[in-house]
C-alpha positions in Angstrom: 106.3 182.9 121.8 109.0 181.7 124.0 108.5 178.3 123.6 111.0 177.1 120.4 108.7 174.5 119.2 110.4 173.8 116.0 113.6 173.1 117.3 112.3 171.2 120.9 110.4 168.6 117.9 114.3 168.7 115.8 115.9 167.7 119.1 113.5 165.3 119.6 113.9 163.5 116.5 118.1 163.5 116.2 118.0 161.6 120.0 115.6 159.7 119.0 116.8 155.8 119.7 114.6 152.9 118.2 115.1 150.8 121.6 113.3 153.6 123.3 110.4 153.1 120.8 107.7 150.6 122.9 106.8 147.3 121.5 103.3 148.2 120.5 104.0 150.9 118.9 107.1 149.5 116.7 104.4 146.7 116.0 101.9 149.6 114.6 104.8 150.6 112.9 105.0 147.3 110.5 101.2 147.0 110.2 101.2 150.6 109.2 103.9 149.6 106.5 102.7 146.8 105.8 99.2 148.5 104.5 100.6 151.0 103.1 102.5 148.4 100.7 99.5 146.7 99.7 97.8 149.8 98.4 100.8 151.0 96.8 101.0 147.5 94.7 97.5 147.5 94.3 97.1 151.1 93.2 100.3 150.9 90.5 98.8 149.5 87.7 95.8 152.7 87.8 95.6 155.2 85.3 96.5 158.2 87.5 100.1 156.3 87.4 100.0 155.5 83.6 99.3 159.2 83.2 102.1 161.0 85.5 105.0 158.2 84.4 104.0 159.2 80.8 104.5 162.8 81.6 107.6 162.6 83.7 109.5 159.6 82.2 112.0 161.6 79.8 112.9 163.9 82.9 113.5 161.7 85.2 117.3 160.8 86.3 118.7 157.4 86.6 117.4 154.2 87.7 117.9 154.8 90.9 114.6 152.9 93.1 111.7 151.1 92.2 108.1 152.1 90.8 105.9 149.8 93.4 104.1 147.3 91.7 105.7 148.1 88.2 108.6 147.6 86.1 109.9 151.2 85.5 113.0 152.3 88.0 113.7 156.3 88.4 115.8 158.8 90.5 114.8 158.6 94.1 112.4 161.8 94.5 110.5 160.5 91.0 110.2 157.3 92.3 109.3 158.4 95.8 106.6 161.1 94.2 105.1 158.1 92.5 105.0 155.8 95.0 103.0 157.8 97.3 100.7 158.4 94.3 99.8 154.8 94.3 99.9 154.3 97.4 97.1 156.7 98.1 95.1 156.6 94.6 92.5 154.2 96.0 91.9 155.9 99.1 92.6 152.9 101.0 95.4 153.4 102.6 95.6 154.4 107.0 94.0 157.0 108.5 95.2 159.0 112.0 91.2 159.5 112.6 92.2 162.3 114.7 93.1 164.4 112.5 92.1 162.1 109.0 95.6 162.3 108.1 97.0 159.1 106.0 100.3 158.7 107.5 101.9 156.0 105.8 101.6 157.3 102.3 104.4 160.8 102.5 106.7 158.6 105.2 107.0 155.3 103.9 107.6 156.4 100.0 110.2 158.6 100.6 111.8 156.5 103.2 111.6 153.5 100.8 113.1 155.5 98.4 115.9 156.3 99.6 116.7 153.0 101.3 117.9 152.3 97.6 120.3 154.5 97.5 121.5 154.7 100.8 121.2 151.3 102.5 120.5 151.0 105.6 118.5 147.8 107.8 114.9 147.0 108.4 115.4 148.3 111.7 116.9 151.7 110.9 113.9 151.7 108.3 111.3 151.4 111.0 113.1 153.8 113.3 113.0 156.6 110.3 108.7 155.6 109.5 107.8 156.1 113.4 109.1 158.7 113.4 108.2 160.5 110.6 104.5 159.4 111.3 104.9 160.6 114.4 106.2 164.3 113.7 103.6 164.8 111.0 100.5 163.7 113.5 101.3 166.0 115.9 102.3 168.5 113.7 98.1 168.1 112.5 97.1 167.5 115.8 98.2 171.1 116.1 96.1 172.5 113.7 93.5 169.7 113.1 90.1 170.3 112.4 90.4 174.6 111.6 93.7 173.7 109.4 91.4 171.1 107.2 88.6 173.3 108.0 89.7 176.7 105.8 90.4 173.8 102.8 93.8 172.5 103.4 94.5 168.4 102.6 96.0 167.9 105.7 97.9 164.4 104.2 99.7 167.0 102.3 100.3 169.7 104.4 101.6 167.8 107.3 103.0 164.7 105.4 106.0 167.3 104.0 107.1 167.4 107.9 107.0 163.8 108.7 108.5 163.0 105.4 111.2 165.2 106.0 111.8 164.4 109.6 112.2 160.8 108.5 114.7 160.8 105.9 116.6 163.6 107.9 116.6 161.0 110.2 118.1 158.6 108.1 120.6 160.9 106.8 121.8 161.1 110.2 121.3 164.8 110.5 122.5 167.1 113.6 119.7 169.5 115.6 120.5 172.6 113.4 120.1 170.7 110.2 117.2 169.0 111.2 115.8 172.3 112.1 116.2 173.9 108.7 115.2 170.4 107.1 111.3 171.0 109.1 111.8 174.5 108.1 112.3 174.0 104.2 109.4 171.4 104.5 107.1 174.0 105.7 107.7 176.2 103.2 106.6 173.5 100.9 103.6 172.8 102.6 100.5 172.0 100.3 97.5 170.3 98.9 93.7 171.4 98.7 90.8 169.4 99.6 89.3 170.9 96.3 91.1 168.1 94.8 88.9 165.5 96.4 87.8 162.8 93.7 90.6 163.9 91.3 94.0 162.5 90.5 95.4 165.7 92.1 94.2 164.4 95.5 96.9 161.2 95.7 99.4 163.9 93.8 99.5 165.6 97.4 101.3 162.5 99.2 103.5 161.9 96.8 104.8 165.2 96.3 105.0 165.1 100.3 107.5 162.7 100.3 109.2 163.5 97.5 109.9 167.8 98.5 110.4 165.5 102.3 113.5 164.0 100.7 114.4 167.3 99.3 113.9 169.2 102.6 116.6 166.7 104.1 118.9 166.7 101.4 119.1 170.4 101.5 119.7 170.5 105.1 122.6 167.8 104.5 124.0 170.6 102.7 123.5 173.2 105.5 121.1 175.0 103.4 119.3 176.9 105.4 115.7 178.0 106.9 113.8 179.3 109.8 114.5 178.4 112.7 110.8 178.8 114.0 108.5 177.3 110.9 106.2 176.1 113.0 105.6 178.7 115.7 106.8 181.8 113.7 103.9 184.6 113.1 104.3 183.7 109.9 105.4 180.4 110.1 103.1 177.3 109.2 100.6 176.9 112.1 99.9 181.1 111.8 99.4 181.6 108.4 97.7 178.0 107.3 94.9 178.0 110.3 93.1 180.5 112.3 93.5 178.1 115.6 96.9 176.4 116.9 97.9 174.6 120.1 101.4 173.9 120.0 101.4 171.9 123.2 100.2 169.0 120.7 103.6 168.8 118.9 106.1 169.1 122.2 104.0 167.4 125.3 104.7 163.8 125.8 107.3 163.4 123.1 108.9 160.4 123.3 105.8 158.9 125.7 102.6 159.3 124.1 102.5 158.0 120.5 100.4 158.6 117.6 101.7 156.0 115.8 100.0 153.7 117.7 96.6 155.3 117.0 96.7 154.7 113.3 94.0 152.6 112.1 92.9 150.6 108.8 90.7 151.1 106.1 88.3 147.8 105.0 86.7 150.3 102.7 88.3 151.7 99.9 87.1 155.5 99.8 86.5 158.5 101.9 87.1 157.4 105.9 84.0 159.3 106.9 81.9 157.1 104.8 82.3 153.6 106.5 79.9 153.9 109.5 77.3 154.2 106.5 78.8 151.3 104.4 79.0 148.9 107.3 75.4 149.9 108.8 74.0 148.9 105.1 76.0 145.8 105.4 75.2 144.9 108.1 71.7 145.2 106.9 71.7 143.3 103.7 73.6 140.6 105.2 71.7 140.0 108.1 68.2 140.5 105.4 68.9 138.6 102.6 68.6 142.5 100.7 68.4 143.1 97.3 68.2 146.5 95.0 65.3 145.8 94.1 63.6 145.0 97.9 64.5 148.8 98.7 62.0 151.6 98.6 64.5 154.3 100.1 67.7 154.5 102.1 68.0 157.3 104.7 71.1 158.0 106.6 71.6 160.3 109.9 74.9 161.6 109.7 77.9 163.6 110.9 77.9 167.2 109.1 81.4 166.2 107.6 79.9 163.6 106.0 78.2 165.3 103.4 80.9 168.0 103.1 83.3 166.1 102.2 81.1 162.7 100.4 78.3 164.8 99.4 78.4 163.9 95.3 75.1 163.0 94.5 76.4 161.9 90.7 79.9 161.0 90.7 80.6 160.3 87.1 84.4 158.1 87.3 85.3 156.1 90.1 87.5 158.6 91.6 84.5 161.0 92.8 82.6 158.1 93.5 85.1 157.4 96.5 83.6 160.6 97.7 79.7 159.8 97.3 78.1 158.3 100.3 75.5 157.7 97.7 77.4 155.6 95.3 79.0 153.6 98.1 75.7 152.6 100.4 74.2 152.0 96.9 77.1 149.6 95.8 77.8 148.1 99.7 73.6 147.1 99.3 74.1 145.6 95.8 77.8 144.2 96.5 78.2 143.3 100.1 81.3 144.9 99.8 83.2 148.7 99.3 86.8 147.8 97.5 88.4 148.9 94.7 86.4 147.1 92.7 83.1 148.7 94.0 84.7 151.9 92.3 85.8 151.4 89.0 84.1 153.7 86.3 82.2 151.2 85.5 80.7 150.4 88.7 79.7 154.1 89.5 77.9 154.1 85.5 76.3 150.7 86.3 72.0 151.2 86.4 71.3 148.8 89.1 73.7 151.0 91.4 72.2 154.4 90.2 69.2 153.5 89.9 69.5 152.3 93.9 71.9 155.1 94.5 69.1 157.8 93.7 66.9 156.3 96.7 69.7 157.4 99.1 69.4 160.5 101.4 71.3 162.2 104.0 70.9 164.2 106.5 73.4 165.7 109.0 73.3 166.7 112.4 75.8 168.2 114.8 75.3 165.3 117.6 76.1 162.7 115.5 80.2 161.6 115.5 82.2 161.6 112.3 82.7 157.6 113.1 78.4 157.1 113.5 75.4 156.4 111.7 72.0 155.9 112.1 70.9 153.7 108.7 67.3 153.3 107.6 66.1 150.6 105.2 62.1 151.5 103.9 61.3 148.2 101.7 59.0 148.3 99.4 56.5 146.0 101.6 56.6 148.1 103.8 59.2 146.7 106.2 61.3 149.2 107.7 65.5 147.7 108.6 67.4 149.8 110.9 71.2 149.7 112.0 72.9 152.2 114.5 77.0 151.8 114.0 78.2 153.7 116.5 82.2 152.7 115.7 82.7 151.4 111.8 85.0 148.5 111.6 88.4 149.7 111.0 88.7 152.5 113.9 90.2 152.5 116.9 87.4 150.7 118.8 86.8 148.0 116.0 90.5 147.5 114.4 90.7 145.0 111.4 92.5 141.9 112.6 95.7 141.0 111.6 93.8 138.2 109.6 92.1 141.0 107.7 94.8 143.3 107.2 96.7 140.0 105.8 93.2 139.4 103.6 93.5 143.2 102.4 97.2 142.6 101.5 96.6 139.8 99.7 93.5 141.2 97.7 95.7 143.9 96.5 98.9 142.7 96.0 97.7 139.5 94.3 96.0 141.8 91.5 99.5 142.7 90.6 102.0 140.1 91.3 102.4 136.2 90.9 100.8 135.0 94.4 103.9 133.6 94.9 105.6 136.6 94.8 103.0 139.0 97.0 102.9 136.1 99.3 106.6 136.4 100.0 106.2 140.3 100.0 103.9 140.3 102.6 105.8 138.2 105.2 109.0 140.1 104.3 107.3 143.1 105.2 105.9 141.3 108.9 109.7 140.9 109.3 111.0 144.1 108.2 112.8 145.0 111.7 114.4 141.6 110.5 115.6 142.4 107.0 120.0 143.7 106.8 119.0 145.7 103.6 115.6 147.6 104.1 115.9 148.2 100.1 114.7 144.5 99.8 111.9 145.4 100.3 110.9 147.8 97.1 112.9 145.7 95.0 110.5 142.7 96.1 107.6 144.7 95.1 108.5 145.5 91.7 107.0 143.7 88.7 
């Protein structure tokens, strides 16, 4: 290949100036971060974090940066590992619907992170999480949907890049070191959608960030790499997927932005299942519906959908995030798909199984992965239906800044005194603002 893809993307990133960074985009920027801190309060207090501080608290090294949303402090890659664990444990966090990528969740914990140790401003902050979102989009844009296709969690897999990219960034590193840093990320590239509805699955983030940090460390050092992890024959985008277009990492650098493409989830599970969840509540709202009106529930849906949701009997609240079952069940009976919707509990209840059992799906190739055709058969007879071509949340229906604040709030609040997630939240609006970025994780800790 003549084209030097990895190292066009390094240059790219070392002359990489925050003025040049539009508006809009630095604005997607903070609501990006801002999300992503809600989930990561939100999601600290779950037992997937209980477990892995339990495990890894007598090997961690000092105090170093804060556990989000909890009281424990450890070395910056622990902390950062941790941090994208809860960040992404209830499956709430963004999504690049492109490629289904959560962007925040790798970037922001290892940048966070490391603004504890090495402080730098709100600004610099920002600069590092564009571009680190950036880098690992177009990095899956490259290989999205065969990459993810063959099994690959692409969060994880491309999240190592970005994560990397942005603390290199930070660490003020020169083309060649940023080259190797991209390089020793790749060789750490990993996660498998096998781990879908396990703890394993927010594991993938976390590590992201935290072998990210590593990556750029190295490099620091001069350690070196492959110049050519991306392009190589057996580099990343040749070995981990049988198609590539490398024109999706290098064209429009610096011009087109895939930060600005992130979107939002109001649901707190699989992306793919919110056309359904919002077509059935649309329904129930607009019908006064009950469990026990409903004769049946069919769905016409994208083939993904079922692929990746397609648990009949989820049995813990974890693989009932990836039931399109459980959730049009509990969005009927709730009028709503959070965190709470997918407790253990919850997915156990009889009312919701009960209802869940009269759910079917079927897929078909016209359908998009963002629509639904919902049909409600109630037992008089009556038959409800509800096409959602674009699900609240995506592109073409964005939540508000009203609801993004609402989300914030219903998660943080969980966690900390209001007081205290009330101040959070509009420190984080004002991050560009902030001399010391590490205000911000010391803010968020309990």
């Amino acid at each position: 290949m003549s084209q030097e893809v990895t190292r066009t993307l390094a240059r790219w990133i070392v002359g990489s100036r925050l003025a040049d960074i539009p508006a809009d985009v630095r604005k997607s920027g903070v609501s990006s971060f801002l999300n992503w801190m809600g989930c990561a309060v939100g999601g600290s207090a779950h037992e997937t974090l209980d477990r892995a501080i339990a495990a890894l608290a007598p090997f961690a090294g000092p105090g170093q940066a804060t556990i989000i949303g909890r009281r424990e402090h450890f070395d910056v890659m622990h902390a950062a590992l941790l941090n994208g664990m809860s960040s992404h444990v209830f499956d709430f966090d963004d999504t690049h619907l492109k490629t289904i990528i959560h962007p925040a969740g790798p970037i922001a914990s290892a940048v966070l992170a490391m603004a504890e140790y090495q402080p730098l401003s709100g600004a610099e902050l920002l600069h590092a999480f564009i571009i680190g979102i950036e880098v690992e989009c177009r990095i899956g844009n490259a290989v999205y949907p065969a990459h993810y296709d063959i099994g690959w969690h692409i969060t994880g897999t491309a999240g190592v890049f970005g994560a990397a990219a942005a603390v290199g960034k930070m660490l003020g590193l020169d083309e060649q070191q940023m080259t190797w840093a991209l390089g020793i990320a790749g060789t750490q590239s990993a996660g498998f959608r096998e781990m879908f509805g396990t703890m394993c699955k927010s594991f993938h983030p976390g590590r992201a960030a935290q072998n990210g940090i590593a990556s750029a460390l190295l490099a620091k050092q001069n350690f070196t790499s492959s110049n050519r992890v991306l392009e190589a024959p057996r580099g990343f985008a040749h070995v981990m997927s049988v198609s590539r277009d490398f024109d999706e990492i290098t064209r429009d650098l610096g011009k087109v932005w895939e930060t600005a493409l992130n979107s939002y989830k109001p649901f707190a599970c699989g992306i793919v299942i919110h056309p359904s969840i919002d077509g059935c509540i649309q329904l129930r709202n607009e019908h006064g519906l009950k469990a026990e009106d409903i004769a049946k529930i069919d769905l016409i849906v994208d083939p993904l959908v079922l692929e990746l949701t397609g648990k009949k009997t989820p049995q813990t609240g974890l693989e009932g995030k990836f039931s399109v079952y459980h959730s049009c069940a509990a969005a009927i009976i709730y009028g709503a798909a959070g965190e709470n919707e997918y407790g253990d509990d919850t997915v156990r209840d009889p009312r919701v199984m009960t209802l869940r059992d009269k759910v079917e799906a079927v897929a078909k190739d016209d359908i998009n992965e963002d629509e639904v055709y919902v049909t409600i058969t109630l037992n008089d007879g009556r038959v409800l239906k509800k096409h959602v071509e674009h699900a609240i949340g995506s592109i073409e229906k964005p939540m508000s800044r009203e609801q993004l604040v609402a989300k914030f709030d219903s998660l943080a609040r969980d966690v900390l005194p209001v007081e205290r997630a009330d101040a959070l939240r509009e420190m984080c609006w004002k991050m560009e603002d902030l001399a010391d970025a590490g205000d911000l994780a010391r803010a968020a800790a309990l």
